[in-house]
C-alpha positions in Angstrom: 166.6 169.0 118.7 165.4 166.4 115.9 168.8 164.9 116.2 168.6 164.5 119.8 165.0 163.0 119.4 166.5 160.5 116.9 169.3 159.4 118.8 166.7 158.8 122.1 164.2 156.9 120.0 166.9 154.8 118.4 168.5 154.1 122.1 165.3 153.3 123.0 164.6 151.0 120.2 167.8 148.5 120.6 167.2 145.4 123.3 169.7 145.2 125.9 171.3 142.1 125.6 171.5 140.1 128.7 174.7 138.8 129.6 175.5 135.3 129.4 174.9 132.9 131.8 177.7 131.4 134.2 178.4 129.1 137.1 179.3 131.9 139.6 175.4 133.6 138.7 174.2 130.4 140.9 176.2 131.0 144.3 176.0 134.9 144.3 172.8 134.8 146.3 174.4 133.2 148.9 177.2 135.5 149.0 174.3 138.3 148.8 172.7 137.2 152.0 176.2 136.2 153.5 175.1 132.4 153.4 179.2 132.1 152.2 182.0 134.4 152.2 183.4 133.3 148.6 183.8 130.6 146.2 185.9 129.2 143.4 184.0 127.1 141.0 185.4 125.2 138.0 184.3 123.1 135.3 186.2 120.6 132.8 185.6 118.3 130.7 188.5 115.5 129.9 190.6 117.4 128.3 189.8 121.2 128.7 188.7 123.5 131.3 185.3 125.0 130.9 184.9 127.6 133.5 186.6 128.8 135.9 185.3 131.9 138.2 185.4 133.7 141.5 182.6 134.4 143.4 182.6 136.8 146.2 185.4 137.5 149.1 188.5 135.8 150.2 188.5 138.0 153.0 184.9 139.8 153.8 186.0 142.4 156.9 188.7 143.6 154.7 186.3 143.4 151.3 189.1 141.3 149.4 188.0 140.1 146.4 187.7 136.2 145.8 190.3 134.8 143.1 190.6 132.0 140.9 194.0 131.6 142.5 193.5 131.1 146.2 195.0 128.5 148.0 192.0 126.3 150.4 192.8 123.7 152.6 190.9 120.6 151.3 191.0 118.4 153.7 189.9 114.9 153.0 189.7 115.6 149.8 193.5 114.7 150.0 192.6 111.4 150.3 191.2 110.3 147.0 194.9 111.4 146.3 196.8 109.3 148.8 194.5 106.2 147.7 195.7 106.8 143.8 199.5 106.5 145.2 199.0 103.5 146.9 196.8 102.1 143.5 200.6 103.6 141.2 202.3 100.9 143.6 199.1 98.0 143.0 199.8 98.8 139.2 203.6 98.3 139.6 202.9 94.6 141.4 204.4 95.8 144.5 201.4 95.6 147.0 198.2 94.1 146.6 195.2 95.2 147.7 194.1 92.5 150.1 197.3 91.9 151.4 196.9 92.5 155.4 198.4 95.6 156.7 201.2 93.7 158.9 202.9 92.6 155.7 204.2 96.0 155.3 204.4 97.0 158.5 204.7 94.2 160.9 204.3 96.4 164.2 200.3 95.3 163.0 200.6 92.0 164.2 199.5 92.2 167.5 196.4 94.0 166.1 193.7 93.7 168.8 189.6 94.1 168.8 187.6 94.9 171.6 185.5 91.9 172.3 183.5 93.3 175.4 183.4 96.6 176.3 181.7 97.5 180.4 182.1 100.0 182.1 184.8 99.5 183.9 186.4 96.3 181.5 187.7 95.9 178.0 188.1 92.2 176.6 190.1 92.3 173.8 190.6 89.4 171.4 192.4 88.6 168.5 190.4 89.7 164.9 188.5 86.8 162.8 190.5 88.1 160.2 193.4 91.0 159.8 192.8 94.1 158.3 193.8 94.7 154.9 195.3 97.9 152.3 191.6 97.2 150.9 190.2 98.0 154.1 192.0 100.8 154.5 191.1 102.6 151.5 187.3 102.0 151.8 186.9 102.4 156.1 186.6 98.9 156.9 189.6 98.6 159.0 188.3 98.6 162.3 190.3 101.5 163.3 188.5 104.7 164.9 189.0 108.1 163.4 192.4 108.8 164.8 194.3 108.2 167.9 195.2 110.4 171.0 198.5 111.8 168.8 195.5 112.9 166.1 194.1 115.2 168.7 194.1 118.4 168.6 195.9 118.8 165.9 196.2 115.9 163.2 199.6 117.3 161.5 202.0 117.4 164.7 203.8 114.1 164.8 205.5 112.2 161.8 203.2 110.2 160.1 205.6 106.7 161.2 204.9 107.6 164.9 201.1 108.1 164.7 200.9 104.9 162.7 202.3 103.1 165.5 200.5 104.2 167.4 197.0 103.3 165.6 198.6 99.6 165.7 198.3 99.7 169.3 195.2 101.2 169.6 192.7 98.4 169.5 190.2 97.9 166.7 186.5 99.1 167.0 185.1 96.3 165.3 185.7 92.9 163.0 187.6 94.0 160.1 185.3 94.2 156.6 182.1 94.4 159.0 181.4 98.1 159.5 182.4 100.9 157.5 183.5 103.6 160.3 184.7 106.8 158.8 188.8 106.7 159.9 191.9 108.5 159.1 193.8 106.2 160.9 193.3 104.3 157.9 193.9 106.2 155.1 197.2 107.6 157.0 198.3 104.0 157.4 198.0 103.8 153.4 200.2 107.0 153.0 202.6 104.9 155.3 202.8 101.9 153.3 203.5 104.5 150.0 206.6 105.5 151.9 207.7 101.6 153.0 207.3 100.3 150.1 208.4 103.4 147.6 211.4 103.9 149.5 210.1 107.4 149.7 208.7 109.6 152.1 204.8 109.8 151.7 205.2 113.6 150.6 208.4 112.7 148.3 205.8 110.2 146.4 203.3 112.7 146.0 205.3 115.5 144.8 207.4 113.1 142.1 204.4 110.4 141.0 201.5 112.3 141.6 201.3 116.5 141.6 204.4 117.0 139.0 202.9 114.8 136.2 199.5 116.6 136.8 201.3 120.0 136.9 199.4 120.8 140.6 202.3 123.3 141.0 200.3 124.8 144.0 199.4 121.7 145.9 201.2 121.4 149.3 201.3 120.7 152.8 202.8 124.0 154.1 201.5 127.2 152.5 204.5 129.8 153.1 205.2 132.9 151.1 202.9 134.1 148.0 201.2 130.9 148.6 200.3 131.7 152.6 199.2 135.5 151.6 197.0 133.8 148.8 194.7 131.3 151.5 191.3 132.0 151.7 190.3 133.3 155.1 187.8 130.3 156.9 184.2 131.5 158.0 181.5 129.6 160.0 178.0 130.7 160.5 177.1 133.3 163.7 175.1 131.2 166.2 172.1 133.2 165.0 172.6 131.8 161.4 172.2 135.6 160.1 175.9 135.9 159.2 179.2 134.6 159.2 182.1 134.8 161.7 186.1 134.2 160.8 187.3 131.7 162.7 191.5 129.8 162.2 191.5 125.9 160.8 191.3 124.6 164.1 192.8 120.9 163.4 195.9 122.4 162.2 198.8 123.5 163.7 199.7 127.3 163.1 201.9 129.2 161.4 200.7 126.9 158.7 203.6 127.7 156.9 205.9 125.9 159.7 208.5 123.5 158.7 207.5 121.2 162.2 204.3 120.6 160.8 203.9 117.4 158.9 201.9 116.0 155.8 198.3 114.1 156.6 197.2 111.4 153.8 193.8 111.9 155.4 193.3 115.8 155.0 196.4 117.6 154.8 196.7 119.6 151.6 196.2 122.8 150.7 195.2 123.4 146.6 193.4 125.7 144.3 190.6 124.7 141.8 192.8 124.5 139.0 195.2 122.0 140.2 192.3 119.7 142.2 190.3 120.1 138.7 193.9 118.5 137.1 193.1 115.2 139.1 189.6 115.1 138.5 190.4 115.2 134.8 193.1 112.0 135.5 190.3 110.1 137.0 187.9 111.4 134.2 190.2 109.9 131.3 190.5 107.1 132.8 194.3 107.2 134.5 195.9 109.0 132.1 198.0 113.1 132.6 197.0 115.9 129.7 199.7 114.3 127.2 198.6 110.7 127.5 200.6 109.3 129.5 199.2 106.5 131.9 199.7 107.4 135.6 197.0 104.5 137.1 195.9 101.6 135.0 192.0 101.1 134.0 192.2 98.8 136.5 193.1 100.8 138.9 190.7 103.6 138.3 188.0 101.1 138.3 188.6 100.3 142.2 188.9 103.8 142.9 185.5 104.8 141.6 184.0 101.6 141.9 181.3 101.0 145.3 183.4 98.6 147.6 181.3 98.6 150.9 178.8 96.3 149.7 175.5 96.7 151.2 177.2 98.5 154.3 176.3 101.8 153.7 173.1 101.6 151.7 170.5 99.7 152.7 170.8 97.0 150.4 171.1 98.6 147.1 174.3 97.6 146.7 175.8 100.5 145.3 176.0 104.3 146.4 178.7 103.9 149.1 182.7 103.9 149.5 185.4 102.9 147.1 189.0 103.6 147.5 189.2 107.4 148.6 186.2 107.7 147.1 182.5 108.2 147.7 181.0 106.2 144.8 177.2 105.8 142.8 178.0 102.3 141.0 179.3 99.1 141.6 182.8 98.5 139.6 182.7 95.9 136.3 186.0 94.3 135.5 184.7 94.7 131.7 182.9 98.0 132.6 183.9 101.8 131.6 187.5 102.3 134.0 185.2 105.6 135.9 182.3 103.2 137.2 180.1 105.6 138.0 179.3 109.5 139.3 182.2 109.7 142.1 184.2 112.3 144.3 184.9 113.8 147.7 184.6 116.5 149.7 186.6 118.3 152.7 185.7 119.4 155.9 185.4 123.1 155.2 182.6 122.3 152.5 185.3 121.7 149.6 184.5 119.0 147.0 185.2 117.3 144.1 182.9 115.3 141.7 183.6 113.8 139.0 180.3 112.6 136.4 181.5 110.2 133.5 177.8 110.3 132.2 178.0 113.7 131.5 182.1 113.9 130.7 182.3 116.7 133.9 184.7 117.3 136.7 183.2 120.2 139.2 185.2 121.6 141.8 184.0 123.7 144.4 186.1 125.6 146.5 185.1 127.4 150.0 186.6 127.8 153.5 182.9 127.3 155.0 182.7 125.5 158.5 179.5 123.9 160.0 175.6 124.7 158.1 174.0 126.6 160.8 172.9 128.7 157.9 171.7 127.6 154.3 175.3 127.7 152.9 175.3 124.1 152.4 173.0 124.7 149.6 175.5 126.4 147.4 177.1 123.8 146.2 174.3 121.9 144.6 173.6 125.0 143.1 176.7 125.3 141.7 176.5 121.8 140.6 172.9 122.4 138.4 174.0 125.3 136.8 177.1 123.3 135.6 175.1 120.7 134.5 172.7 123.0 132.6 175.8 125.0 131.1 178.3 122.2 129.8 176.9 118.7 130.0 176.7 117.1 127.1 
């Protein structure tokens, strides 16, 4: 009976240690009060991966765990990565940036903007200036979103076809005067990779861009292990009290079928892992794992560097768009090659930032469509409890 007394008192007697902070602490309350389904979070620094956890379900009527390994569609997110292919082909002297578009592909030539608009009337005229690679890359082409071809599904025709078709359609505004969120643009980009590469825009990627960076899951067509492995997309009841399944509606389904067709502007599917692989590219500075230089300085410097001007901010001059990437910081030709805090995010809540000030790439992945409910807020939480954990 002493013994037994002992052993209570010395149970009693030794502090329970807490467990150890982590990133994924910070979104379970959302999952808790089914604010989101699931999450993947990761963290890295240049060179090595700091965290990387699951958070939640991947499938909440069947009560399937989240993994570190599921496959999200990212959406625009894919097109920081079509805007670092067309920089590869800058770096190689075989475009330039504010070359206009027709010098690639001359079908832009007869590029038209709408001068008057009534009600029954459109007066087009002939652009003060024609819209360039630059503009493009930053949404200052004058082009709308996307065409008719774009609608309802953005991956159904080959990406030649619907860029003909945005040279026909005419532009919205002056070129370089408006920065007008458009797909149109970045696809015509991921057109002039494959004109001037000699490659199809999904050849390019594959060889120059996701091999190098070892983003061995990074594709346009889930299909097998991958397809089973794609978290399930959820949008908040009209209530806001829960969550409801619902399919990626500007897709075309099966996702895994061969007629579907590669998007520069939102197309990919990826896990955490290999999108946290090109944060860490743009974090060193243009540069894979081993060293070896896959964009100049230069190059990263437009990509992270503000290139809307005051378009977009009020004057301030520097929060805005670069090239495929929302920026914090004007670009210095003699300044650090990351200019500032930058990233993107994808339709379904996805994003990547990428913070040279404190050396961190986050990725946060979730299949999360429209914020009827607070699940918005995750992801800043996510964000602070990375900061607090691993910046320096």
């Amino acid at each position: 009976m002493r013994s037994l007394c002992c052993a209570v008192l010395f149970a009693l007697a030794v502090p329970v240690l807490a467990a150890d902070p982590t990133v994924s602490d910070s979104v379970k309350p959302f999952v808790e009060r089914d604010a989101v389904a699931g999450a993947v979070l990761a963290v890295a620094g240049p060179q090595k991966a700091l965290a990387l956890e699951a958070v939640g379900f991947a499938d909440r009527e069947n009560k399937v765990a989240m993994t570190t390994d599921r496959l999200f569609w990212i959406a625009s997110m894919t097109k920081p990565m079509t805007a670092a292919a067309l920089l590869m082909l800058v770096d190689e002297g075989k475009v330039k940036l504010d070359d206009p578009i027709e010098k690639y592909l001359p079908e832009f030539k007869s590029a038209m903007v709408i001068g008057e608009l009534g009600k029954d009337t459109v007066l087009l005229k002939k652009p003060k200036r024609a819209p360039t690679l630059r503009d493009c890359l930053r949404h200052t082409s004058g082009m709308p979103f996307g065409s008719v071809l774009d609608t309802p599904t953005i991956d159904a025709v080959l990406l030649r076809d619907a860029v003909r078709v945005y040279a026909i359609t005419p532009l919205t505004y002056e070129p370089g005067t408006k920065h007008v969120y458009s797909n149109a643009g970045i696809n015509t980009a991921g057109r002039v990779v494959e004109v001037v590469s000699g490659m199809s825009y999904e050849e390019f990627m594959a060889k120059r861009l996701f091999a190098p960076l070892g983003m061995t899951e990074t594709t346009w067509r889930p299909a097998g292990n991958q397809l089973k492995r794609v978290a399930k997309t959820y949008t908040p009841t009209k209530d806001g009290k829960g969550l409801e399944s619902m399919p990626i509606r500007p897709l075309m389904h099966p996702l895994s079928d061969a007629k579907r067709q590669p998007c520069p502007g939102g197309g990919l599917f990826s896990t955490a892992k290999d999108v946290t692989a090109f944060g860490q590219m743009i974090l060193r500075g243009g540069t894979d794992a081993h060293g070896k230089r896959l964009l100049s300085a230069d190059a990263v410097r437009e990509l992270t560097g503000t290139q809307t001007d005051d378009l977009l901010n009020k004057g301030k001059g520097e929060g805005g768009y670069g090239l495929g990437f929302s920026t914090t910081r004007k670009a210095k030709a003699d300044g650090p090659a990351v200019a500032g805090p930058c990233g993107h995010g994808g339709a379904y809540a996805t994003n990547l930032w990428i913070d040279p000030d404190k050396k961190l790439v986050l990725v946060y992945m979730v299949q999360h469509a429209g914020f009827a409910n607070d699940g918005g807020k995750a992801r800043g939480a996510f964000e602070k409890a990375a900061a607090d954990l691993y910046a320096k």
